[in-house]
C-alpha positions, 0 to 999 in steps of 0.5 A: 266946782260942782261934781257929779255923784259919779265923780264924788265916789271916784274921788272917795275910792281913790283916796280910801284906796291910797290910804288902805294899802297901809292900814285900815279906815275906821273913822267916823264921819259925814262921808261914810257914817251908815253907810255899808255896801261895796263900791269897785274894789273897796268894802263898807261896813257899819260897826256900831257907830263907825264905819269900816272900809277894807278892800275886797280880798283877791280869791281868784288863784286860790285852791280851796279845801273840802273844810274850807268850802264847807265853811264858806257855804255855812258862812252864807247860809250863816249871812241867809239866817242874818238877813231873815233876823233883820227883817223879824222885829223879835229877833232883832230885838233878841239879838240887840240885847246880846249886841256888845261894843261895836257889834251889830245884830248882823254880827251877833245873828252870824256869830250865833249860827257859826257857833254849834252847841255843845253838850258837854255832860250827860249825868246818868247817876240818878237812872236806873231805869225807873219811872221818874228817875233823872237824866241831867244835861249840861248844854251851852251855846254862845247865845241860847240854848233853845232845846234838849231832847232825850231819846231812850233807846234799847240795846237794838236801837229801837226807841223806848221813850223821848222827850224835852228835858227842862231847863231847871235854874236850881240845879244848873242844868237840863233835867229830863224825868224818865216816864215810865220804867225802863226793862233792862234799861242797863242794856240801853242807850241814852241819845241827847240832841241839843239845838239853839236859836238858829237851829244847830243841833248836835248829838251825843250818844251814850251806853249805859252800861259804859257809863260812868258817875261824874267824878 
C-alpha cells in the first residue's frame, strides 16, 4: 500500500508519541537520521550522529519569574549568536574543534554565549604607580577569553589610563604594563573588563588601597 507523505508522518508522530510517554527516543536510523525540526507536538534534534526526539513541553499555565524571563530571552538571544556562527565558516570551524562527544557546533555556540567570563583575581602586588609597573589578571571562560581591558582611575573616577593586557602563556595569566606614572595612584582604582568570543563582558572594580597581595 503506498502512503502519501501526509500519512507517513502521521504514522511517525503516533508511534514516536506512544513511545515518549515512557521514555525518551534516541536512535539512529533511516527515518529521522539528520533530521532536526518539529512536527505537531514532537521535537527533533541532531546530536552528533543520532537523532533525538521529545515531545514539546506545555507552558501555557505557567507563571514565570523576573530570572526566569531573563533567562529565557538570554537563551534566544543565545539561539540568534547560534544560528550567525552557522552561517560563518571561521566560526563553525572554531567551535567544531571544542565540539565533544554528541555535541554540535549549535551546542557549543550556545553553551559559549549562556556562559559569562569570569575575572577571578586582579594581582596588584607589582603597582605602585610607576611607568612600567604590572597588573596581572586572571580571566576564564568556558571557551576563550577574547579580551581584557584595564582602566586606571582617580579616586574621583576620572580616567588616567586604559589599555589591553596581554595574554602571557609564561606567566599563567593576563598582564597590562602601566604607561605612564601614576600621581597618587594609592588613591586610585583599578577597573577590569573581561569579554569572550560571543561578547559577554564582566566588570570588576578595585580600590587600591583596599587591596591586599595574593596570599
Amino acid at each position: 500500500m503506498d502512503l502519501s507523505l501526509a500519512q507517513f508522518l502521521k504514522i511517525i508522530y503516533i508511534a514516536a508519541s506512544f513511545l515518549i510517554r515512557y521514555t525518551m527516543i534516541n536512535k539512529d536510523n533511516l527515518i529521522t537520521q539528520g533530521y532536526s525540526g518539529r512536527i505537531g507536538n514532537l521535537i527533533f534534534r541532531s546530536w552528533g550522529k543520532r537523532t533525538v526526539i521529545s515531545m514539546t513541553p506545555d507552558y501555557s499555565n505557567r507563571k514565570w519569574s523576573k530570572a526566569q524571563k531573563e533567562n529565557r530571552m538570554r537563551f534566544r538571544e543565545a539561539m540568534a549568536y547560534s544560528r550567525k556562527t552557522l552561517a560563518d565558516p571561521e566560526m563553525r570551524k572554531y567551535y567544531g574543534k571544542r565540539a565533544k562527544g554528541m555535541q554540535t557546533v549549535w551546542n557549543v555556540a550556545v553553551a559559549d554565549y549562556m556562559k559569562k567570563p569570569e575575572v577571578r583575581e586582579v594581582d596588584l602586588s607589582r603597582y605602585k604607580g610607576k611607568k612600567g609597573d604590572l597588573i596581572r589578571v586572571n580571566a576564564y571562560d568556558n571557551y576563550c577569553v577574547a579580551a581584557v581591558i584595564v582602566t586606571i582611575l582617580t579616586a574621583q573616577g576620572l580616567e588616567i589610563e586604559s589599555g589591553l593586557a596581554v595574554n602571557s602563556l609564561r606567566e599563567g595569566c593576563w598582564i597590562y604594563k602601566v604607561m605612564a606614572p601614576i600621581p597618587e595612584w594609592e588613591k586610585g582604582r583599578i577597573v577590569v573588563r573581561v569579554t569572550d568570543s560571543p561578547g559577554n563582558t564582566v566588570k570588576s572594580v578595585m580600590t587600591i588601597k583596599d587591596a591586599s597581595p595574593p596570599g
